[in-house]
C-alpha positions, -999 to +999 in steps of 0.1 A: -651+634+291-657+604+317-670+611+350-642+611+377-640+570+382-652+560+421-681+558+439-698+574+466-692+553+497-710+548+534-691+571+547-698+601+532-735+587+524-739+584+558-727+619+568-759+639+546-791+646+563-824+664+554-831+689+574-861+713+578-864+751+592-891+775+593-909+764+560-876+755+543-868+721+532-826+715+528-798+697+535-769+691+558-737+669+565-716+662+592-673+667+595-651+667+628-626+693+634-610+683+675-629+666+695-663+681+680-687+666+655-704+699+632-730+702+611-727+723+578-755+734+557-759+768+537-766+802+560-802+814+537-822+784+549-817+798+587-819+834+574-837+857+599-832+832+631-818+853+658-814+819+681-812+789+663-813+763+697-820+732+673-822+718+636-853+693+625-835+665+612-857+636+595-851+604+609-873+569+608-904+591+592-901+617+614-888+651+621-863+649+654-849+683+669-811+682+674-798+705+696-771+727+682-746+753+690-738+780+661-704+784+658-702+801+621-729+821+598-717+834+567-746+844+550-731+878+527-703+863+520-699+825+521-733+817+526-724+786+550-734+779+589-719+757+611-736+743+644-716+725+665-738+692+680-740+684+715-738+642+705-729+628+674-753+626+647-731+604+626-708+580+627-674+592+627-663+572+593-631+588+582-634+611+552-609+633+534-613+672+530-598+698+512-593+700+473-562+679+464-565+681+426-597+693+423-598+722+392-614+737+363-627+710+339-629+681+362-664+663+376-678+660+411-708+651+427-730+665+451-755+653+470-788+664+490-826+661+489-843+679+461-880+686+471-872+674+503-876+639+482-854+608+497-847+571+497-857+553+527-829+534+545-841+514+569-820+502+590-793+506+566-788+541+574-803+543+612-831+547+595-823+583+586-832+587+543-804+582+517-800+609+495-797+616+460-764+621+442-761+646+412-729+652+390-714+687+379-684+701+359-659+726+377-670+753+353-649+783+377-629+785+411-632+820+421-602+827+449-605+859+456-640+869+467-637+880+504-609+854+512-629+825+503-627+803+479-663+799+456-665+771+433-689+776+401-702+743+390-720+738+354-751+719+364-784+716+373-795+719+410-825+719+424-843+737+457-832+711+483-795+701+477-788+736+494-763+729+521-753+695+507-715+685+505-696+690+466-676+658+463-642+656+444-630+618+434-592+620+442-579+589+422-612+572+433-616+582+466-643+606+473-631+640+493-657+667+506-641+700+486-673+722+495-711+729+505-739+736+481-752+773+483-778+772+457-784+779+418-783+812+396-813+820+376-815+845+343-845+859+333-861+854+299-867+884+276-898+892+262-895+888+225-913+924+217-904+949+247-867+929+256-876+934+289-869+905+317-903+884+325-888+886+364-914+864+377-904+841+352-868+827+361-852+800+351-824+773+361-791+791+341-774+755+352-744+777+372-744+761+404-726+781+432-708+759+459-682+772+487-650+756+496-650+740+534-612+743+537-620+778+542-648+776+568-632+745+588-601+771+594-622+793+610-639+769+640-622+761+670-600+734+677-618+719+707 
């Protein structure tokens, strides 16, 4: 099976960001609901914040605080936050969300910073980094877990891409379908007590991923 024909364009490129909280390297990407620009990224790398008053954001070599509002935090159930931005972090290129045709069987990309690893831009990208882009298979759409949608992609992700956007091509055009929440692991079993070796977990290559159209619903229009 092909991967979906297309190509990931400027602007959705320039929408992703690396971003950086309390010890934990991720990333993030920008969408406009109203007159608002939001940032998205998944809710466990800002696990434990009480106040979250800005987001580290590398830019031109550096890490830049952006101040931020939080406006959703999902962490249970949809493992998403949103953070509303007090100026535009991106340009305001239109993009197209929601899942059109997107189901089981059918490849998207997603993209982030594994490692916290990057492309430099220059002045390309405003100098903030490019990011990488990884490919997936729809492997499950779950619709039913807490009124969300969860999408299950057969993968391999790595520590990094969490809170990076899932991209669906929709006849060649790219469309944000959902946010990267991270990776399930399985535990080998040791060949003479079939125990798990727990401190030994592996990459099971199921990628979990939750649908935006769900979360934009849920901010406010203005």
């Amino acid at each position: 099976m092909a991967l979906g024909k297309g190509m990931i364009t400027t602007n959705i490129i320039q929408r992703v960001f690396r971003i950086f909280h309390e010890g934990k390297t991720a990333s993030g990407y920008t969408v406009e609901k109203g007159r608002n620009q939001f940032l998205i990224s998944a809710a466990h790398v800002f696990e434990g914040s009480l106040e979250i008053p800005s987001v580290k954001v590398f830019q031109n070599k550096a890490w830049r605080d952006v101040p931020v509002h939080t406006v959703f935090n999902e962490r249970e159930h949809a493992d998403t936050i949103v953070f509303r931005l007090e100026s535009d972090l991106s340009p305001r290129h239109e993009i197209l969300i929601g899942p059109a045709g997107a189901t089981l069987g059918q490849w998207v990309y997603f993209l982030g910073f594994p490692f916290g690893m990057a492309s430099p831009s220059g002045e390309l990208n405003n100098r903030f980094p490019f990011p990488f882009v990884k490919a997936a298979l729809i492997s499950c759409i779950d619709f039913e877990k807490h009124g969300l949608t969860t999408l299950f992609l057969d993968g391999h992700n790595n520590k990094g891409f969490s809170g990076g956007p899932v991209i669906y091509m929709d006849s060649g055009i790219p469309r944000v379908i959902g946010t990267i929440s991270g990776y399930l692991t399985e535990n080998p079993i040791h060949p003479e007590t079939l125990d798990d070796i727990r401190n030994f977990g592996t990459n099971a290559g199921i990628i979990e991923a939750f649908w935006v159209k769900n979360i934009l619903a849920r901010l406010p229009n203005q």
